[in-house]
C-alpha positions as CSV (number, residue, x, y, z in Angstrom):
1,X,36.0,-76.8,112.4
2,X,36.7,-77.6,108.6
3,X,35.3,-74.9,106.4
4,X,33.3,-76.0,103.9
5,X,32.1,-72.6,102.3
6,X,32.7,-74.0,98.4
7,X,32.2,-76.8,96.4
8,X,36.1,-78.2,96.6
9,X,36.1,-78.3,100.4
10,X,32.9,-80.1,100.0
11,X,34.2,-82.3,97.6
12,X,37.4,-83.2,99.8
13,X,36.0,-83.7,103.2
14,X,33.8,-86.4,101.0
15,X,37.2,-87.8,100.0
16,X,38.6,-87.5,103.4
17,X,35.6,-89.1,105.1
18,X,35.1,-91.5,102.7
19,X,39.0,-92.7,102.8
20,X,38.6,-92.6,106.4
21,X,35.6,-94.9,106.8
22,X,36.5,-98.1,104.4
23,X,35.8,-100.7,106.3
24,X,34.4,-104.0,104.0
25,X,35.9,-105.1,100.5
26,X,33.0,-103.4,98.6
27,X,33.5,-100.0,100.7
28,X,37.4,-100.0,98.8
29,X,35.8,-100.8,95.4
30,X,33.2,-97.9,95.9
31,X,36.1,-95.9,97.1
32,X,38.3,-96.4,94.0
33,X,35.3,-96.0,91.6
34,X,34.7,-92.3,93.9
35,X,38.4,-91.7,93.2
36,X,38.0,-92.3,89.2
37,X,34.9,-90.1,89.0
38,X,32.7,-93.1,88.4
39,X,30.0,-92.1,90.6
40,X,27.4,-89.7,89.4
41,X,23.7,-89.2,88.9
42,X,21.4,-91.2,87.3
43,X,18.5,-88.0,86.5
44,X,14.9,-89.1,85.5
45,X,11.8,-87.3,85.3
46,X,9.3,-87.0,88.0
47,X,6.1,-86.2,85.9
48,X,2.2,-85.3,87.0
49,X,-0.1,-88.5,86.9
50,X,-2.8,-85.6,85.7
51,X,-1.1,-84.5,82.5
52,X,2.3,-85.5,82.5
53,X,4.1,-82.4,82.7
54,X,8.0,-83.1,84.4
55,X,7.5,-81.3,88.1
56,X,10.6,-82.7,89.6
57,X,13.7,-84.1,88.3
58,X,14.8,-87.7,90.1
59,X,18.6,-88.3,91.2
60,X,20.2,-91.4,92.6
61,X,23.8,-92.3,92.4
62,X,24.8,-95.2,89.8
63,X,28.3,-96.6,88.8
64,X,29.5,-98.5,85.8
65,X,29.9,-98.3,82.4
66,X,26.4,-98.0,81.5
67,X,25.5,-96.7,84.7
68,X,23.6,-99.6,85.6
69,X,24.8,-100.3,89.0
70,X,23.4,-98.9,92.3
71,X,26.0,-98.3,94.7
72,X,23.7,-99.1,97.4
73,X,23.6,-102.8,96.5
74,X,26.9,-103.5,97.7
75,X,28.0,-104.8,101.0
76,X,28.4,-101.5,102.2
77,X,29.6,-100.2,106.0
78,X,27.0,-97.6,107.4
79,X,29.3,-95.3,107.5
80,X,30.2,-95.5,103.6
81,X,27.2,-95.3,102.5
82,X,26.4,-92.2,104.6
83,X,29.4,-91.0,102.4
84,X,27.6,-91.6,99.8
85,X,24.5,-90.1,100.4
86,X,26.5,-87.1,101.6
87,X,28.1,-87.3,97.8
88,X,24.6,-87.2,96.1
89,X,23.4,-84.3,98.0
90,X,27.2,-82.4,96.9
91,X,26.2,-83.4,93.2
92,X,22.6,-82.5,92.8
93,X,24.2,-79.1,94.7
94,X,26.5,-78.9,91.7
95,X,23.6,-79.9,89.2
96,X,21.2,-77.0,90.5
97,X,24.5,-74.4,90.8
98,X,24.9,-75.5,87.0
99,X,21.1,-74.8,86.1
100,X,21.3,-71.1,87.5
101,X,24.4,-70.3,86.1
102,X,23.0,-71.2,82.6
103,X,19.2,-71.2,82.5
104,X,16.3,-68.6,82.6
105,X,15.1,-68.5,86.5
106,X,11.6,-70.2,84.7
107,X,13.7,-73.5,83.8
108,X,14.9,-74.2,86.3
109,X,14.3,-77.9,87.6
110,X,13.7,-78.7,91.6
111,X,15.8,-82.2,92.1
112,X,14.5,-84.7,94.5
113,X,17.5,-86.2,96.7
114,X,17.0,-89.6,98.2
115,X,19.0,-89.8,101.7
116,X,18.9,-91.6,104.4
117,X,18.0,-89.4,107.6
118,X,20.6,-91.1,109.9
119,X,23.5,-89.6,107.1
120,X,22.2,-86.4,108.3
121,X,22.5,-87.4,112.0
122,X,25.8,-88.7,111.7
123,X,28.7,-86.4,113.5
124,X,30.0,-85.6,110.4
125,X,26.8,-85.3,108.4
126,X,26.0,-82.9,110.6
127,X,28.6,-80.3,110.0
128,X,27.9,-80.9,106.3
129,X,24.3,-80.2,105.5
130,X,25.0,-77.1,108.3
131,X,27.4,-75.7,106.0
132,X,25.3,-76.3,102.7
133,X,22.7,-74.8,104.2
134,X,24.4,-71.7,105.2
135,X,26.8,-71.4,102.2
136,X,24.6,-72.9,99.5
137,X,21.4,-71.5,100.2
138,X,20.7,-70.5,96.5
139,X,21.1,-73.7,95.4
140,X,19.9,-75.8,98.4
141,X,16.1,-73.8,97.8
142,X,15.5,-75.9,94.5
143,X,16.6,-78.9,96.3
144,X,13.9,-81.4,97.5
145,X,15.6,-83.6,100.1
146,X,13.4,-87.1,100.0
147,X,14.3,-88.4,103.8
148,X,14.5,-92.2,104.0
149,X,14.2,-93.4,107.7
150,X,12.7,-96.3,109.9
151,X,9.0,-95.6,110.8
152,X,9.3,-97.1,113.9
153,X,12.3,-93.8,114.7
154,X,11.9,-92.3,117.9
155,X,11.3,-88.5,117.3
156,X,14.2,-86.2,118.6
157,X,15.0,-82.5,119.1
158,X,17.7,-82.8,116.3
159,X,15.4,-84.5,114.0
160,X,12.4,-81.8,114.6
161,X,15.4,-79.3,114.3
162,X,16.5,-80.6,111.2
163,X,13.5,-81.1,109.6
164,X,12.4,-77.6,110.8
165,X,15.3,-76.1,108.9
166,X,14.5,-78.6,105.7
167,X,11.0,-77.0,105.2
168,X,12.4,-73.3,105.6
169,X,15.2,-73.6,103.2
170,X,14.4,-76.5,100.9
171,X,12.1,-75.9,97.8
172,X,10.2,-79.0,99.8
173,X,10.5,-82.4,102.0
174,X,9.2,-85.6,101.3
175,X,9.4,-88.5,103.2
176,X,10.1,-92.1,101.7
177,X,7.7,-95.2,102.7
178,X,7.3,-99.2,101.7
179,X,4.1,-101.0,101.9
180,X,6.2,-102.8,104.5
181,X,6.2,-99.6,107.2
182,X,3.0,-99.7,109.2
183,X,3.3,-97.0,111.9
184,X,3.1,-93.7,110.1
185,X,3.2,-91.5,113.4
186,X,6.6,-89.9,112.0
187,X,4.4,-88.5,108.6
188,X,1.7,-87.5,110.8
189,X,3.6,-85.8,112.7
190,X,6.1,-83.8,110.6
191,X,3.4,-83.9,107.8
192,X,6.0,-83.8,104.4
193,X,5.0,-81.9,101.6
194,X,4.4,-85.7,99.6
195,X,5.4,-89.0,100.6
196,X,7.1,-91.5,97.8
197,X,5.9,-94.7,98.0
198,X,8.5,-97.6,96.6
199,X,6.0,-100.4,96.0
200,X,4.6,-102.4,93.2
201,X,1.3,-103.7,91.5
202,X,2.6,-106.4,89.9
203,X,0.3,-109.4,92.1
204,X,-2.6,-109.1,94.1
205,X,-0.4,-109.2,97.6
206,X,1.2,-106.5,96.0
207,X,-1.8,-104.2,95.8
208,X,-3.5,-105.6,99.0
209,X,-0.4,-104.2,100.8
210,X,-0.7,-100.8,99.4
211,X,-4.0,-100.4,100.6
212,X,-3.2,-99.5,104.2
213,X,-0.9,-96.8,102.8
214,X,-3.8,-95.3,100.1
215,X,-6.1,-95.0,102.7
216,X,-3.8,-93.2,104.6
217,X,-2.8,-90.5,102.0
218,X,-6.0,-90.1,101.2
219,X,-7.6,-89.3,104.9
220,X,-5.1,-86.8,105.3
221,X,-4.7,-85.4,102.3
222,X,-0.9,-86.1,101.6
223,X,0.2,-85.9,98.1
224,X,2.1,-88.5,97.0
225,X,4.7,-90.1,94.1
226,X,4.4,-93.4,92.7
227,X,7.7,-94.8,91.7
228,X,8.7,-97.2,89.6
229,X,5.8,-96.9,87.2
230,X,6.6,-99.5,84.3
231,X,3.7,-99.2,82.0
232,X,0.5,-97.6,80.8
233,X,-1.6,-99.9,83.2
234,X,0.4,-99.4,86.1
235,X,0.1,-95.9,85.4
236,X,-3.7,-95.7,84.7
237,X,-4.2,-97.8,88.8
238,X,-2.1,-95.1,89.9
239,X,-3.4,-92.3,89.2
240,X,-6.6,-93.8,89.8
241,X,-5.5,-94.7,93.4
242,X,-4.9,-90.7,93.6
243,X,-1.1,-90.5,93.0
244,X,-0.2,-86.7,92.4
245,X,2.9,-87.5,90.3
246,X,5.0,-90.5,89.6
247,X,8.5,-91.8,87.4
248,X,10.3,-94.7,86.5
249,X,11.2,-96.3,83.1
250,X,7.6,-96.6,81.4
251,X,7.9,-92.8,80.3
252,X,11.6,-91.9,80.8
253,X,15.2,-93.2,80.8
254,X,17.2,-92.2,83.3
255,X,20.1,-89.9,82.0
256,X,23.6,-89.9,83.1
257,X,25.4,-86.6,84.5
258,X,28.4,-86.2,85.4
259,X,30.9,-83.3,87.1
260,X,34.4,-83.2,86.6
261,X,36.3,-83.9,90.1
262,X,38.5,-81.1,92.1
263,X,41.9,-81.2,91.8
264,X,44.3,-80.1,95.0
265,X,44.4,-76.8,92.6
266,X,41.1,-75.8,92.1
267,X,38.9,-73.4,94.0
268,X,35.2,-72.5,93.3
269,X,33.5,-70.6,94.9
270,X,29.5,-71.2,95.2
């Protein structure tokens, strides 16, 4: 079993997997761009709708020279982009390892991790949060893993396993829906500390196919994150509809951040 008890094994079994699973055109381009250390974190606040105080800080991985590209927009194998995902979590790992090495315990910022829960149920995704989890537990407590899945998912032992684990050892779990998800058995069932909803207001259908969701949050009880959010009116229906917090370019640009790559020759410990 590889042992990935610091942050450069973690950072070279991501290489390793990642050189192993190129498959499509777009898979070597996101590989090379990997290799160059032009993948990092985009970071945006996550603020309360009640007073807009930053709660949470927002990461999702970017490439470019602006950083204006999602890497997910590619034509990506399944497999690559669980890579990827695995590669976020290792860099908002880093980011929170960073913040308590150089910041008072009281500013320290919990980051919110978008990943895809079949990442995590991958072979080799496996072994990976297991070591973070074991080896990283510092860090992983500020860590708020935001699972993206198919509602329609089948519940397993590994997922209630995982999920279990999550809630013990993360600061919290949220869950990610669409308006376009209409069985929320899954969020009933594990019941996520919030639920982020990727929609929009911009037409009527827009807001007609949130209701179902609203209604939903608000019989039981979940908090929930708006996203997105790209002015003062969208805001204001927000937080009207009761969204606890919510982010997106109306109140904050998303910053850049960035970790110098391992080299064969260096070894960090956590």
């Amino acid at each position: 079993m590889d042992n990935l008890s610091n942050y450069r094994s973690l950072y070279h079994k991501i290489h390793q997997l990642m050189e192993e699973h190129v498959v499509t055109e777009d898979d070597q381009l996101v590989f090379e761009a990997f290799e160059k250390n032009d993948i990092r974190h985009a970071c945006q606040a996550i603020r309360a709708t009640r007073d807009g105080e930053v709660e949470f800080q927002h990461l999702t991985l970017r490439f470019g020279s602006q950083n204006e590209q999602s890497v997910y927009q590619f034509d990506l194998s399944d497999t690559m982009s669980y890579c990827l995902d695995l590669y976020s979590l290792y860099l908002a790992l880093r980011q929170t390892q960073f913040q308590l090495e150089t910041f008072h315990p009281d500013l320290i910022s919990n980051v919110v991790v978008p990943i895809r829960l079949e990442a995590l149920l991958w072979e080799h995704g496996q072994v990976f949060i297991d070591h973070v989890m074991r080896f990283s537990a510092h860090a992983f407590a500020h860590l708020v893993p935001s699972l993206q899945m198919p509602m329609s998912m089948s519940r397993t032992g590994v997922i209630d396993k995982l999920i279990e684990d999550f809630k013990e050892r993360a600061y919290a779990v949220w869950f990610e829906v669409t308006p376009k998800d209409k069985d929320y058995t899954l969020i009933s069932y594990y019941k996520p500390h919030a639920v982020k909803l990727s929609g929009t207001l911009e037409t009527k259908e827009d807001r007609t196919a949130l209701l179902p969701l609203i209604r939903f949050f608000k019989r039981y009880h979940f908090p929930w994150i708006a996203s997105r959010v790209g002015t003062q009116a969208e805001l204001n229906q927000y937080r009207l509809l009761g969204a606890s917090y919510y982010f997106g370019y109306f109140s904050d640009i998303p910053t850049s951040m960035s970790f110098k790559a391992f080299s064969d020759e260096d070894n960090e410990v956590w």
